[in-house]
C-alpha positions as CSV (number, residue, x, y, z in Angstrom):
1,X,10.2,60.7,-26.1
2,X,11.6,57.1,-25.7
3,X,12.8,56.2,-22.2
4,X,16.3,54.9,-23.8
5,X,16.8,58.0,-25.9
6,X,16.4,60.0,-22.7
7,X,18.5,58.1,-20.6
8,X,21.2,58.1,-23.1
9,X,20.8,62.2,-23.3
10,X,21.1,61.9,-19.4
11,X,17.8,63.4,-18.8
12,X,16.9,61.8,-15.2
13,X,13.6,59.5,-15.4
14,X,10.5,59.9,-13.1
15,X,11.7,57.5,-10.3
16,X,9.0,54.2,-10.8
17,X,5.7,54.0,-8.3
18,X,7.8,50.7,-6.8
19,X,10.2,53.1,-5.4
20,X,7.7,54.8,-2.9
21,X,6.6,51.0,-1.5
22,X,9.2,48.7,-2.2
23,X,12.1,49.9,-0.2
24,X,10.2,50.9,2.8
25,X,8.1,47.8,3.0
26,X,11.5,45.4,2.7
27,X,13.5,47.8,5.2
28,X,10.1,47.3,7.9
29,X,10.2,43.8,7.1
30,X,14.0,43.2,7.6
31,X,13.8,45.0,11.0
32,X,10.9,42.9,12.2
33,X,12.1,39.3,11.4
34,X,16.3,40.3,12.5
35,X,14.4,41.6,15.6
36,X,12.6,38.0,15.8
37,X,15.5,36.2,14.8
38,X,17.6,38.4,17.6
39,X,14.9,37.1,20.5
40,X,14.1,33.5,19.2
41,X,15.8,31.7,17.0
42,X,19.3,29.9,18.2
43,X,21.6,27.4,16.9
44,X,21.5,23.6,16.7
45,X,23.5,21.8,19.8
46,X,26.9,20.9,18.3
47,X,26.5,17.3,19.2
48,X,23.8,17.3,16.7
49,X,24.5,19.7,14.4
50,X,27.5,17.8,12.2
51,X,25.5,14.5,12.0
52,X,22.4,17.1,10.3
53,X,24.9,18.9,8.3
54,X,26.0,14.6,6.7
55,X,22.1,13.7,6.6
56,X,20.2,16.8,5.0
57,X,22.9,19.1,3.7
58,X,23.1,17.4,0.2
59,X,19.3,17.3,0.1
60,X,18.9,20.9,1.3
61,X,21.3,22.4,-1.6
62,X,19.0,19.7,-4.5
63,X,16.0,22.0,-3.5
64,X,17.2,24.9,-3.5
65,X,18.6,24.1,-6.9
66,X,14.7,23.5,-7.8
67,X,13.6,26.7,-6.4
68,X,16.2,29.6,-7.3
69,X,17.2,27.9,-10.8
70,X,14.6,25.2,-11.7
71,X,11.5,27.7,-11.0
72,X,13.1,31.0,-11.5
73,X,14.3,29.4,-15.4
74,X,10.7,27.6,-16.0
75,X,9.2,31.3,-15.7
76,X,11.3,33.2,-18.3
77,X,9.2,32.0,-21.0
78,X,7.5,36.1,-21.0
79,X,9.5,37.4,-23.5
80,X,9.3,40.7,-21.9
81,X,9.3,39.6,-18.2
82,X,13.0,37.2,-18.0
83,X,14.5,39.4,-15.6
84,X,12.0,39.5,-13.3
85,X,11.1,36.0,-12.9
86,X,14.4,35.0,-11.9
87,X,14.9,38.6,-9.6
88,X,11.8,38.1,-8.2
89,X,11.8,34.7,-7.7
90,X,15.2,35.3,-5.9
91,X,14.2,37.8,-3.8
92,X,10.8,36.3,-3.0
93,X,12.2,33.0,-1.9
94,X,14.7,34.8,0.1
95,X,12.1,36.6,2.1
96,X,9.8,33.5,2.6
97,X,12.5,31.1,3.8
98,X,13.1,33.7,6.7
99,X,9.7,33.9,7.5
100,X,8.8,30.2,7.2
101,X,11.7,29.5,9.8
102,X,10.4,32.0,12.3
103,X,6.9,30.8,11.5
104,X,7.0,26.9,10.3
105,X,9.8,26.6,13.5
106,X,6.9,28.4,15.9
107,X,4.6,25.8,15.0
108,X,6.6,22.4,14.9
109,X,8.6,23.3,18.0
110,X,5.9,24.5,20.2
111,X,7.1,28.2,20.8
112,X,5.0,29.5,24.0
113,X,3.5,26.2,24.6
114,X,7.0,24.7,26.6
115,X,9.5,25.8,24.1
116,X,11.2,29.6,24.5
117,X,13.3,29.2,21.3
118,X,13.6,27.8,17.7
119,X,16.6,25.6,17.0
120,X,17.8,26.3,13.4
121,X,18.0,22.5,12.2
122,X,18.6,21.6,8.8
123,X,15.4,19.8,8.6
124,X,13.4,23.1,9.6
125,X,15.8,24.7,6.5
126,X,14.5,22.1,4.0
127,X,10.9,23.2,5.2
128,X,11.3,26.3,4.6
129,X,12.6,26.1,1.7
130,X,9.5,24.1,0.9
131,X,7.6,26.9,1.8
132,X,9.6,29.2,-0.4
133,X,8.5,26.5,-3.3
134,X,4.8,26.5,-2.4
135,X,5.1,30.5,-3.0
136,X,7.0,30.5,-6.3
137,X,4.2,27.9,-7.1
138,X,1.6,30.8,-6.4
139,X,3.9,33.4,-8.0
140,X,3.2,31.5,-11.4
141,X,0.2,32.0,-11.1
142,X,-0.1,35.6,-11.2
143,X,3.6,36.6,-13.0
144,X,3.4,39.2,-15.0
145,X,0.7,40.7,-13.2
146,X,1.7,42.6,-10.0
147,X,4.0,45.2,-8.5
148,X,7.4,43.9,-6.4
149,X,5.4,45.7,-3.6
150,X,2.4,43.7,-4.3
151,X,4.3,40.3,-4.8
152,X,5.8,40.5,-1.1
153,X,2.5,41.3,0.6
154,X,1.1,38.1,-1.4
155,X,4.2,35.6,-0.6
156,X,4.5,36.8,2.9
157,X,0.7,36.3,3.3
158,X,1.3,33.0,2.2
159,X,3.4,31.9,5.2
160,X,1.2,32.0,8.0
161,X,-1.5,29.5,6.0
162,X,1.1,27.3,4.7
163,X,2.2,26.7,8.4
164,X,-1.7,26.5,9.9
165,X,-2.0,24.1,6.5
166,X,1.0,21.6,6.9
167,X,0.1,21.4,11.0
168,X,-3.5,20.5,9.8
169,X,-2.5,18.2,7.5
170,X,0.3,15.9,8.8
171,X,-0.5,16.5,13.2
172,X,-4.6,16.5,13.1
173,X,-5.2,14.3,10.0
174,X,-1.7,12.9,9.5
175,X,-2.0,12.4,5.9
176,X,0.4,11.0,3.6
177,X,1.8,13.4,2.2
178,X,6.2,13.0,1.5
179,X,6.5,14.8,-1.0
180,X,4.1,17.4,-0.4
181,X,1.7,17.2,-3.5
182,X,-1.0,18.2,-0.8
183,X,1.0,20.4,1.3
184,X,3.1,22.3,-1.2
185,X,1.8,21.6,-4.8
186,X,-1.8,22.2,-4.2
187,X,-1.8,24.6,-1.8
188,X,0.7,27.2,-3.7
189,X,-1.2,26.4,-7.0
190,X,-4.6,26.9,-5.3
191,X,-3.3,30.1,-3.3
192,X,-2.3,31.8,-6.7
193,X,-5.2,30.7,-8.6
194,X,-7.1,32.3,-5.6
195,X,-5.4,35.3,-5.8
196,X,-4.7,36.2,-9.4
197,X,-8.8,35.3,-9.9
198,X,-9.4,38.4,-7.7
199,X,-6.5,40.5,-9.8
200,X,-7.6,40.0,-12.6
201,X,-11.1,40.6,-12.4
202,X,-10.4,43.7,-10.5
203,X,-11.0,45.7,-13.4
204,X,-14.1,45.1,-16.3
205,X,-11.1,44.5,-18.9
206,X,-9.9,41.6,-16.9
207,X,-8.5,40.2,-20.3
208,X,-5.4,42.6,-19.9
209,X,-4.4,39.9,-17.2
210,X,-4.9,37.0,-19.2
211,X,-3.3,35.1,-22.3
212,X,-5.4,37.9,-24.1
213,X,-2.4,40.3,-23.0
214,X,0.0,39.9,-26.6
215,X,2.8,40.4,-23.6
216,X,1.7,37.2,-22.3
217,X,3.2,35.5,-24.7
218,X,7.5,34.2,-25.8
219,X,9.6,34.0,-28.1
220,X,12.3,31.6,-29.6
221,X,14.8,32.5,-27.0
222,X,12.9,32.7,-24.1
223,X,11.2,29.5,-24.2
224,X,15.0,28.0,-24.6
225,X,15.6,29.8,-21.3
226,X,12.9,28.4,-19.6
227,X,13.0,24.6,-21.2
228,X,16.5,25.1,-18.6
229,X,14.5,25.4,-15.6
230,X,12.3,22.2,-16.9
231,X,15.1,20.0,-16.6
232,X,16.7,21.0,-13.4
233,X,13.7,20.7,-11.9
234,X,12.9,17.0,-13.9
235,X,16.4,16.1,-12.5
236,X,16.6,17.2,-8.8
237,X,13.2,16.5,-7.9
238,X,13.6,13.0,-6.7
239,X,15.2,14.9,-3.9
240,X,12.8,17.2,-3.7
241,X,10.4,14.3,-2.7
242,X,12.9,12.2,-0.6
243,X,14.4,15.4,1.4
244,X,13.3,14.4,4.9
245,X,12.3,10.8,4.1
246,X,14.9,9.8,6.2
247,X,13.7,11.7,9.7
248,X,11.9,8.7,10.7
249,X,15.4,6.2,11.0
250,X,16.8,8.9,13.2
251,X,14.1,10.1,15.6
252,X,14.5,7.7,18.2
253,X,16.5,5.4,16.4
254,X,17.1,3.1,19.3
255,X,13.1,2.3,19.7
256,X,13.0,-1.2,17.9
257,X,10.2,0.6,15.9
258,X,12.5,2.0,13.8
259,X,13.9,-1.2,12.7
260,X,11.2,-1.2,10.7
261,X,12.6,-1.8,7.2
262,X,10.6,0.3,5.3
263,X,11.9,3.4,7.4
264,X,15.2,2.6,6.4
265,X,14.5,2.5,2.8
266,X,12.2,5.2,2.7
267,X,14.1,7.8,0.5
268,X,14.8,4.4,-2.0
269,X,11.7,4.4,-3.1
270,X,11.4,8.7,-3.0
271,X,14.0,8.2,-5.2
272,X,12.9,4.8,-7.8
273,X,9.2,6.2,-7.8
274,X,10.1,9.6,-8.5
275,X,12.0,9.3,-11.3
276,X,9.8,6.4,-12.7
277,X,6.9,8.7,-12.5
278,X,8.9,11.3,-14.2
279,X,10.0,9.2,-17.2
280,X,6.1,8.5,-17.6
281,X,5.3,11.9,-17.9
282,X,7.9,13.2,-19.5
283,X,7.0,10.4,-22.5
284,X,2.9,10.9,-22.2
285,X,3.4,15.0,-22.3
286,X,5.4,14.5,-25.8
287,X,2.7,11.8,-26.9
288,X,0.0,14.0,-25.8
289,X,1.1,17.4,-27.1
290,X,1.9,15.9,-30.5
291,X,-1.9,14.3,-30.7
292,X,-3.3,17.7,-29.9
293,X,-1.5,19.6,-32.0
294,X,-1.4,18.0,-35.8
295,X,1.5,15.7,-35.2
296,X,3.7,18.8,-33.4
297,X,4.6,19.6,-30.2
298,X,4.1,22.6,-28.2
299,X,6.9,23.7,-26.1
300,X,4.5,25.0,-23.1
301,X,3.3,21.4,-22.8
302,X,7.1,20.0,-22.6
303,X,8.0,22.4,-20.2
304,X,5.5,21.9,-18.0
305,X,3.5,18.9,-17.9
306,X,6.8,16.8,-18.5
307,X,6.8,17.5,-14.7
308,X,3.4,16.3,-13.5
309,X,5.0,12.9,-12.5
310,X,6.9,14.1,-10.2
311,X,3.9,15.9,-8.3
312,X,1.6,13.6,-8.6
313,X,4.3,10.7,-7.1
314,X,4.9,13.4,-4.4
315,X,2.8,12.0,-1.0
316,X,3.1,8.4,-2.0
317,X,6.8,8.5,-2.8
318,X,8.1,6.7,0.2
319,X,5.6,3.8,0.0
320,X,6.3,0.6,-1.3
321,X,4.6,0.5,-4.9
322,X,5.1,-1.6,-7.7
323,X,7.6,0.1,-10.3
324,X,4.9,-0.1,-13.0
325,X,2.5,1.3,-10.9
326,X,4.8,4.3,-9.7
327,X,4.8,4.7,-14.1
328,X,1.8,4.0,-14.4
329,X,1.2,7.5,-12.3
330,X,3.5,9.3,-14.3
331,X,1.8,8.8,-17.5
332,X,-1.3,9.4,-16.5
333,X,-0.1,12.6,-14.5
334,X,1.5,13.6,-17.6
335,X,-1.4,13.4,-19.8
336,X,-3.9,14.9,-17.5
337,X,-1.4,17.9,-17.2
338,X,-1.5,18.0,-20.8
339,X,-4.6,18.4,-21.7
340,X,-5.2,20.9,-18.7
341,X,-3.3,23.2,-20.7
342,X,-4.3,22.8,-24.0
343,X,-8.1,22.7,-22.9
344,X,-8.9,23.6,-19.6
345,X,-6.8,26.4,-19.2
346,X,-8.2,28.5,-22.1
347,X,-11.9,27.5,-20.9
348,X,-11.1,29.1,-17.3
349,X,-10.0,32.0,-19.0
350,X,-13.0,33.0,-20.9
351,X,-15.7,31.2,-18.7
352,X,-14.3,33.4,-15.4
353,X,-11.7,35.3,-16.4
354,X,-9.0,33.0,-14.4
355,X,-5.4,34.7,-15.7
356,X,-3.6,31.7,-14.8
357,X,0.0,32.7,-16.2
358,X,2.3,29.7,-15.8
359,X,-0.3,27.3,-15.7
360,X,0.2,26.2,-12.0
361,X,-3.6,24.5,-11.8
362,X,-2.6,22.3,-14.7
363,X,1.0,21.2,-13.5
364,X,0.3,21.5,-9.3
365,X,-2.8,22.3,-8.4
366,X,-4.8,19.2,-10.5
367,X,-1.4,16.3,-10.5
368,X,-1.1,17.6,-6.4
369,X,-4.8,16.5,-6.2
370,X,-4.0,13.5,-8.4
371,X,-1.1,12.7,-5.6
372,X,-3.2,12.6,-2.4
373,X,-5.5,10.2,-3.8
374,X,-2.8,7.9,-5.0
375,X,-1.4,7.8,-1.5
376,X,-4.6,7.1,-0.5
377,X,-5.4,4.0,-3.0
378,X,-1.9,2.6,-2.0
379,X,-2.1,2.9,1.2
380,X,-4.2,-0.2,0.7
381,X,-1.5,-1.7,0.1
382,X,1.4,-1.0,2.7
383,X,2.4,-3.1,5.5
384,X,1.1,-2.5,9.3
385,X,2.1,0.7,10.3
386,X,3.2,2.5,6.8
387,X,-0.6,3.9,7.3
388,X,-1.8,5.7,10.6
389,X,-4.8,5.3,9.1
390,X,-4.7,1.9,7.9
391,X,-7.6,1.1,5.2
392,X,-9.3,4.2,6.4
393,X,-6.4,6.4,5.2
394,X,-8.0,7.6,1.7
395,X,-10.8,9.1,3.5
396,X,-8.2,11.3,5.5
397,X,-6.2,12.4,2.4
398,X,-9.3,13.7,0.8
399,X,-9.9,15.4,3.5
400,X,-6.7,17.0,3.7
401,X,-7.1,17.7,0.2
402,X,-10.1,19.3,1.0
403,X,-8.9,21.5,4.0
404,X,-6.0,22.6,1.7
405,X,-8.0,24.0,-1.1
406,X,-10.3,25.9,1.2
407,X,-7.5,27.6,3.5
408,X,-5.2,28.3,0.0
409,X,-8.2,29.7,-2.1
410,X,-10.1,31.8,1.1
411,X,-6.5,32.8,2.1
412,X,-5.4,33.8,-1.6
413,X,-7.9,36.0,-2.5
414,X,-8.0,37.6,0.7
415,X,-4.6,38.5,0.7
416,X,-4.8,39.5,-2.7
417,X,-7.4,42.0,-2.4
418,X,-5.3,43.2,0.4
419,X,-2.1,43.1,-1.1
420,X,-3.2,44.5,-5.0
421,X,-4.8,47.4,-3.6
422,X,-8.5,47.3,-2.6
423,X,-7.1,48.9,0.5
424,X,-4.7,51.3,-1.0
425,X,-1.6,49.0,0.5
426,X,-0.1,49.4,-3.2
427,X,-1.3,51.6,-5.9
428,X,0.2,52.9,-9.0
429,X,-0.6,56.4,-10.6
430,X,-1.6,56.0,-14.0
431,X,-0.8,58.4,-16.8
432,X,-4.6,58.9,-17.9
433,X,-5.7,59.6,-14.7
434,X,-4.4,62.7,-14.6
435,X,-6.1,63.6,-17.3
436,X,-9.7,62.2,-16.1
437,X,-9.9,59.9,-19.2
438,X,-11.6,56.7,-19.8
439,X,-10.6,53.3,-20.6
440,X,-12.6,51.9,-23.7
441,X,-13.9,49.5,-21.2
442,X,-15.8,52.0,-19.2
443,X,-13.3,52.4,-16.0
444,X,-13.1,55.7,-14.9
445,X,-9.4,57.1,-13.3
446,X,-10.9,60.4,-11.4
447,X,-9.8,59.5,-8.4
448,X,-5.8,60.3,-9.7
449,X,-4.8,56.7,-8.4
450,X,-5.0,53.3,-9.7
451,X,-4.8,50.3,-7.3
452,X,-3.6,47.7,-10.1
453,X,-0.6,48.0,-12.5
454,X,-0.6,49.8,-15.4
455,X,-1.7,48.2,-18.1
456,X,1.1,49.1,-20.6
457,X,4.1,47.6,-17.5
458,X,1.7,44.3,-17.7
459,X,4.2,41.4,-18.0
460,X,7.0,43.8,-18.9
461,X,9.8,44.4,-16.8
462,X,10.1,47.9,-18.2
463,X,8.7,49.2,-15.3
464,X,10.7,47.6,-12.6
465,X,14.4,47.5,-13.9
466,X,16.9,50.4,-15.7
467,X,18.3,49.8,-19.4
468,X,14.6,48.2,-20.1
469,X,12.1,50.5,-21.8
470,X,8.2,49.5,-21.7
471,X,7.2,47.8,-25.3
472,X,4.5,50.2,-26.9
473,X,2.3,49.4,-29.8
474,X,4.9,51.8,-31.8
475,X,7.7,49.7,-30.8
476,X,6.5,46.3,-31.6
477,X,7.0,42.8,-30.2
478,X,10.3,41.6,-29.4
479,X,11.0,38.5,-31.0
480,X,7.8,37.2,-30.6
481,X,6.3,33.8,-31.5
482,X,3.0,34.8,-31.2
483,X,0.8,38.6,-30.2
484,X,-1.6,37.0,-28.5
485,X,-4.5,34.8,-28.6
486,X,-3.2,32.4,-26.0
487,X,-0.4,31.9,-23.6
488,X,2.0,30.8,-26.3
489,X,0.0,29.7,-29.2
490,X,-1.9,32.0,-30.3
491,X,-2.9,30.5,-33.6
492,X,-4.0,27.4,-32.0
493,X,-6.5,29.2,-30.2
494,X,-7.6,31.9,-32.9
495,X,-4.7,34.5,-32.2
496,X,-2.5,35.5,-34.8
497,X,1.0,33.6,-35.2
498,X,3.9,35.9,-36.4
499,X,7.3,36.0,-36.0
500,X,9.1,39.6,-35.5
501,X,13.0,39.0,-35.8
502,X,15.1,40.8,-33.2
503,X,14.7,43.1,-30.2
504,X,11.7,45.4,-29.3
505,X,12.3,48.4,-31.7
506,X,12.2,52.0,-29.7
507,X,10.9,53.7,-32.6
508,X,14.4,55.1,-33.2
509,X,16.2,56.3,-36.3
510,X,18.5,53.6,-37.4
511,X,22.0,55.9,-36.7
512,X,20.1,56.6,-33.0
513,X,19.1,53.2,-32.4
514,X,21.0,51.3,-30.0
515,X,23.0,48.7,-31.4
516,X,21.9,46.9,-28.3
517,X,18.0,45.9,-27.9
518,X,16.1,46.6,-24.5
519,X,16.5,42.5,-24.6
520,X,20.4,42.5,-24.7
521,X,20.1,41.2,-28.1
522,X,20.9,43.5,-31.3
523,X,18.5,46.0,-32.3
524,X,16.5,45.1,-35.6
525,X,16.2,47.7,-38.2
526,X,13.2,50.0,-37.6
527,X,10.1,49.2,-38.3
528,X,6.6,51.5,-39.1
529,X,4.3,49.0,-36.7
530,X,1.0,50.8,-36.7
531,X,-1.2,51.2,-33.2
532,X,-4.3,49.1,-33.3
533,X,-7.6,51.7,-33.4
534,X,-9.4,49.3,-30.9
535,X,-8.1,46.0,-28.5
536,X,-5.6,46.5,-26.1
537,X,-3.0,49.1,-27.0
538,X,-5.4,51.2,-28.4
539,X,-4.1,54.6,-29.2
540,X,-1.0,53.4,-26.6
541,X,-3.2,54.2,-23.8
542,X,-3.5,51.9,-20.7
543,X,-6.2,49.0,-21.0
C-alpha cells in the first residue's frame, strides 16, 4: 500500500536504514570536535578582534550567502531531490566548517610545532567556509546518489586533503591562486568526480547513477528554483574571489613592503575582474547554448556555465590585467563550460560510466584548470614582486594543478569506497534481497545487505524525509520535463521529452488522493501509467 495512504491511516512506517547510521555517526562526530574545540581552539585577542570583525565580516557573510543559498538553490534542479539539496547542503557545510577550523587552523597556525592553540580569526572562518564550498562542489557531483550517512563520511574525508592540498599549494609551491580556482574549484570538482566514479560503477547497472536514471532529471519548477542559486552565486562571487585579498595590507603593515600599491588594491581588481569575467560568460553560455541547440537555450547551460567566469578569473583575480583581457577569460570560460556539458559530459557517461550529477567537471573542475593557467600566463605580466616566481611562475601553477588533481581524485575514490560501503561503514537493506532475487543485470542480493542505495530512493528524497513518498513506475513522474535520456534533455540526446502536469500521482483514488502532492503542489488527477517490462523500473523492482 502507498506510504501516504498509510501514514494518513496512522499505521507507523518501518523507520528508514539512515536512522540506524545517521544519528549515531553525527552524535560521535559532535562529541569529538566539541571535545577538540574544548582543548584547542580559543578566541581572537580583543585588540584584534574588532578591527577583523570591520575588515572580513562583510566578506565572510557574501560567502556564506554563495554556499548555504547560491549552492544549496543551484542543486534543486532534481525534481524529486529539492529538499535534500538544500538540507544536505545545510547540514554538510555545517559539519565541514567545524572540521576545517580545527583542521585548516592546525595547519596554518602550527599546532604542536610552537603553537598550543588555534585562534578563531575571521580570516580562518572565511577558509573554512572555503572548505565547506570545495565540499558542496564534490557533493554535486555525486547528488542524488548517496545516503546522509554516506555524504558525511565523504565531506568529512574531504577536510583533511583539502588542508594537506591548500598547504601544498600556496607554502611549498606558492602558487597563485586568490580565488581558489586550484585550491577550491578543482580540487572539490576532481574529489567528487573521484568519488561518484567509484559509486557508480559499484554495481554492473552503473547507469542507475547516471543521467540514464529518468529521476535524474527536472521539471519546470525546479529548474526556476535552482536558476535562484545561479544568480546569487553570479552576484556575490566577486567576494568570493576578493575575501582575503586584503590580508597582505595588514600583515605587517608597517614594513614599507606593504606600500606596495598593488597590495592595497588587490581586492579592486578581485572585484573589476570578477565581474568582467562573469559578464563574458554569462553572454558566451547564452550564445553558446543557443548554437548548440537549434536557436534555443537550455536552462542547465544558463545555470551553470553562466558561472565559469568567475572560476576561471579565480587565482588571477588580484593581478593587474587588462579589462578586456579579464573578458576575454570569461567568454572563453563560458564557452568551454558550455560545450562540456552539452558534449563531454554525456561522452564520460557512456565511455566510463562517470555519473557526474551537477556537472561539477564542466563548471569547476575544467574553468578551475583554465584559472591556474591564466594566473600563470599573466604572471608574465605583473610588476616585481606580484610573482614569487617571477617568469617561472606558470611552471609552478601547473604543478599545483597537477598535485591537486592527484590528491582530490586518489583521495575521492578512496574515501568513497570507504564511505559507500565496500567496508560495510553504510549499507542499506534492500527489499529483494530478502527474497534472494536478481537484478536483470545479473547482481545477486544473497548476502541480505546492500552496500549502495536502493535503486528505487535514487535521487528521490522519499527515503530520507516524512510527507515524501518514493516515485514508483505506478506513480509516474512529477512534473517532469523529460524521463530520461540525459540530465535534463533528454530528447536532445535520444531520451524521450514529455511533460506530465502536476505532482507525482500515488496511485490513489481521486476522493483518497491528497489534495496536496508529495511535492507540495496539488495532486493531478490519476493517471493509469503502466511499468516498463524491461529498463530501469522494471516490474518496480530495484535496478
Amino acid at each position: 500500500m502507498d506510504q501516504l495512504k498509510l501514514q494518513a491511516q496512522g499505521v507507523p512506517l518501518p523507520s528508514s536504514p539512515a536512522y540506524r547510521t545517521f544519528t549515531p555517526t553525527v552524535v560521535a562526530l559532535l562529541a569529538a570536535i566539541l571535545t577538540l574545540f574544548c582543548v584547542f581552539v580559543e578566541y581572537e585577542e580583543p585588540e584584534a578582534s574588532q578591527g577583523q570583525v570591520s575588515q572580513y565580516y562583510k566578506w565572510l557573510i557574501d560567502v556564506e550567502v554563495m554556499i548555504f543559498i547560491g549552492f544549496g538553490f543551484l542543486m534543486t534542479f532534481l525534481r524529486r531531490y529539492g529538499k535534500s539539496a538544500v538540507g544536505l547542503n545545510f547540514f554538510c557545510s555545517c559539519l565541514v566548517m567545524l572540521a576545517a577550523v580545527l583542521l585548516i587552523g592546525a595547519v596554518q597556525q602550527g599546532l604542536g610545532f610552537g603553537a598550543t592553540t588555534i585562534k578563531l580569526e575571521l580570516p580562518l572562518l572565511i577558509d573554512a567556509t572555503f572548505c565547506a564550498g570545495s565540499a558542496m562542489i564534490a557533493f554535486g557531483a555525486v547528488l542524488g546518489k548517496t545516503t546522509p550517512t554516506q555524504l558525511t563520511w565523504l565531506m568529512l574525508g574531504l577536510v583533511p586533503l583539502y588542508a594537506l592540498n591548500q598547504h601544498l599549494c600556496f607554502k611549498t609551491l606558492q602558487a597563485l591562486d586568490m580565488g581558489g580556482s586550484i585550491t577550491i574549484h578543482a580540487f572539490g570538482a576532481y574529489y567528487g568526480l573521484a568519488a561518484s566514479l567509484v559509486l557508480s560503477n559499484k554495481r554492473q547497472a552503473f547507469g542507475a547513477y547516471t543521467s540514464a536514471n529518468p529521476k535524474n532529471s527536472a521539471s519546470y519548477i525546479s529548474d526556476l528554483f535552482s536558476i535562484i542559486g545561479t544568480l546569487f552565486l553570479w552576484m556575490f562571487w566577486p567576494s568570493f574571489n576578493g575575501a582575503l585579498a586584503s590580508i597582505a595590507v595588514t600583515e605587517g603593515a608597517s614594513a614599507a613592503a606593504d606600500a606596495n600599491p598593488h597590495h592595497i588594491s588587490q581586492q579592486y581588481f578581485c572585484v573589476a575582474n570578477t565581474l568582467l569575467s562573469l559578464l563574458g560568460s554569462c553572454l558566451s553560455t547564452f550564445a553558446t547554448s543557443s548554437l548548440l541547440n537549434n536557436g534555443k537555450f537550455d536552462m542547465m547551460h544558463i545555470q551553470n556555465a553562466s558561472l565559469a567566469g568567475g572560476v576561471a578569473m579565480g587565482s588571477a583575480s588580484s593581478l593587474r590585467l587588462s579589462p578586456g583581457g579579464a573578458l576575454a577569460v570569461g567568454i572563453f570560460a563560458g564557452m568551454m563550460s558550455t560545450m562540456g556539458f552539452a558534449r563531454l559530459m554525456p561522452a564520460l557517461e557512456s565511455k566510463i560510466g562517470l555519473g557526474d550529477t551537477c556537472g561539477v567537471h564542466n563548471l569547476h573542475g575544467l574553468p578551475g584548470l583554465l584559472g591556474g593557467l591564466v594566473a600563470g600566463l599573466a604572471a608574465f605580466g605583473q610588476a616585481a614582486g606580484v610573482a614569487p616566481h617571477g617568469n617561472a611562475q606558470l611552471g609552478y601553477q601547473i604543478a599545483a594543478m597537477a598535485c591537486t588533481v592527484a590528491i582530490a581524485g586518489l583521495g575521492g575514490a578512496l574515501v568513497s569506497a570507504l564511505a559507500t560501503g565496500r567496508l560495510g561503514i553504510d549499507q542499506f537493506k534492500s527489499a529483494r534481497s530478502r527474497r534472494g532475487d536478481q537484478t536483470e543485470a545479473g547482481d545477486s542480493f544473497e548476502n541480505d545487505s546492500l552496500p549502495v542505495i536502493d535503486g528505487m530512493a535514487l535521487f528521490d528524497d522519499g527515503a530520507f524525509w516524512t510527507e515524501v513518498a518514493i516515485e514508483t513506475p505506478q506513480s509516474g513522474p512529477s512534473d517532469a520535463t523529460n524521463t530520461g535520456g540525459s540530465r535534463r534533455g533528454g530528447s536532445r540526446h535520444g531520451g524521450s521529452h514529455r511533460t506530465a502536469g502536476g505532482s507525482a500521482h500515488l496511485g490513489l483514488a481521486g476522493k483518497e488522493a491528497s489534495a496536496r502532492g508529495v511535492n507540495g503542489a496539488l495532486a493531478s488527477p490519476k493517471r493509469d501509467v503502466a511499468a516498463p517490462a524491461s529498463g530501469l523500473y522494471a516490474g518496480g523492482d530495484q535496478v
